[in-house]
N, C-alpha and C positions, 0 to 999 in steps of 0.2 A: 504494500500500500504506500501508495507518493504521498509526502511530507505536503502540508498546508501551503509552506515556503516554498517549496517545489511549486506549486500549483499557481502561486503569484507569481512567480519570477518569468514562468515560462507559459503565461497567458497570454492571450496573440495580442492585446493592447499596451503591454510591455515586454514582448519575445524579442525585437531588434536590439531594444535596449539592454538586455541580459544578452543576448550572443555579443554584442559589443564589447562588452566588463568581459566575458570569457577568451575573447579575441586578444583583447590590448591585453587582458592578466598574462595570457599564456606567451604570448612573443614576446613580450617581455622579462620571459623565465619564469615566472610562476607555472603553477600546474593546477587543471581541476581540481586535485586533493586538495589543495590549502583554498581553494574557493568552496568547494563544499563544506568544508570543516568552518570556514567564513559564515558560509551563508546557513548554516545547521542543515542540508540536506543529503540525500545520499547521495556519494559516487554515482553505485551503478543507477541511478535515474538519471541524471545529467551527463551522464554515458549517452545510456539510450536513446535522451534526446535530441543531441548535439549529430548524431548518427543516424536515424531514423530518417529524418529528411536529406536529400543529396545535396542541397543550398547550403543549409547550415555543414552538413558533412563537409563540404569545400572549403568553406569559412575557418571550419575547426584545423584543417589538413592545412592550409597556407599560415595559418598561427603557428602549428608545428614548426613549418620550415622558416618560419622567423625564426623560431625560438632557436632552430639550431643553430642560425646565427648569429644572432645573440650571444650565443653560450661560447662561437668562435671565438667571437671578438672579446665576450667576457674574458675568456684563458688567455688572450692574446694581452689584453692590456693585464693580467694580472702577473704573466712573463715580463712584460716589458718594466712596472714596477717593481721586483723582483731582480731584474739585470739593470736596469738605471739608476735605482734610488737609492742617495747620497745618504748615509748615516750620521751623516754630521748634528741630523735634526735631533738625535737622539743623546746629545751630550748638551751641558751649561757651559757660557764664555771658558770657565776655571776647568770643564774637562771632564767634571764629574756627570756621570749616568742622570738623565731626567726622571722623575717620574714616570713609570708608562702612561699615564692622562694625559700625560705633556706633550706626549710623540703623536707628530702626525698619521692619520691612519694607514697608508701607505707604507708607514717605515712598520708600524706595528703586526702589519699582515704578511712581513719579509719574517719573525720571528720563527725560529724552528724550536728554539727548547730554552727555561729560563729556569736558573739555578738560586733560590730564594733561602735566605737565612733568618732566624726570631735572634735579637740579639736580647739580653736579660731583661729588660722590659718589655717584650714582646714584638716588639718591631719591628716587621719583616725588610728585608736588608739583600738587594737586588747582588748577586756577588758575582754572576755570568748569563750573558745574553749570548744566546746564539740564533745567527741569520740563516736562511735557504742561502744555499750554496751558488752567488752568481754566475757563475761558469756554466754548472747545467742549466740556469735560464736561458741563457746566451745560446748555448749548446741546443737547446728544446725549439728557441726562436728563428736557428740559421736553419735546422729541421724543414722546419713549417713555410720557409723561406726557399726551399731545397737549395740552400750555400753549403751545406755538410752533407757528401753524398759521401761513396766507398771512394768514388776516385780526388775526391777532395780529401779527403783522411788521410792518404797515403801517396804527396806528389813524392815520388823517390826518381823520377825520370822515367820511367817504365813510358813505353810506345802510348799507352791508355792517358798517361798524365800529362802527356806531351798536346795530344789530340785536344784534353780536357781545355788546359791552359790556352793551347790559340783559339779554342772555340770562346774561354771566359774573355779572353783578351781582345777578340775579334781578327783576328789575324785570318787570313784568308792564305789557302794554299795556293 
């Protein structure tokens, strides 16, 4: 049995307007769960109705292929954060470690593990911060770029490296 909420959202005098919020949610990286769990109704109803017609089916299918792009560019700028950003934001004039409140969110989502101390008043006392590893960003990003193939790993001159080189270079035989 379909929820009351169910029944309002996707009544045909507000149906464009709810596939809309489900469109712009989901290309945007959101997913129906957190809109159902939003809106109290179930999954599989807003499943089947998003599906049931082939309009709305289309609607919901090119949101998809937003969202995987989205997701590209999401991973892309969060590589590129990752290999370009300066840690400088994370120290005072004198040198000393900010508070994490203090750091910009960017330098805070490079963090990979933080090593925290109580000193005898209870105080918790930042004693090591560790970042994601630049290099594998960099590394991840020439990837996705195809700049780091087999034959980029390994110019040693070989006949293959040679090819590679006048072709990056432009050199014409």
């Amino acid at each position: 049995m379909v929820t009351q909420k169910f029944i309002e959202l996707t009544s045909p005098d507000i149906w464009e307007k709810t596939m809309e919020a489900v469109c712009v949610h989901v290309a945007n990286g959101g997913s129906i769960i957190d809109l159902c769990k939003l809106w109290g109704i179930r999954w599989g109803d807003l499943n089947w109705w998003l599906n049931v017609d082939k309009d709305r089916q289309k609607k919901y299918i090119e949101a998809l292929t937003a969202q995987t792009e989205w997701s590209i560019q999401r991973i892309l700028t969060e590589l590129r954060s990752l290999a370009y950003e300066d840690v400088i934001g994370a120290f005072n004039p004198d040198h000393s470690l900010k508070p994490l409140s203090e750091w910009p969110e960017e330098l805070r989502r490079k963090i990979e593990g933080i090593e925290v101390e109580e000193d005898i008043t209870n105080r918790s006392i930042t004693r090591k911060v560790k970042f994601a590893p630049k290099l594998r960003a960099l590394e991840l990003m020439m990837k996705n770029l195809n700049m780091l193939t087999e034959r980029t790993m390994n110019l040693h001159g070989t006949t293959d490296d040679k090819e590679f080189r006048d072709e990056f270079f432009g050199i014409k035989k």
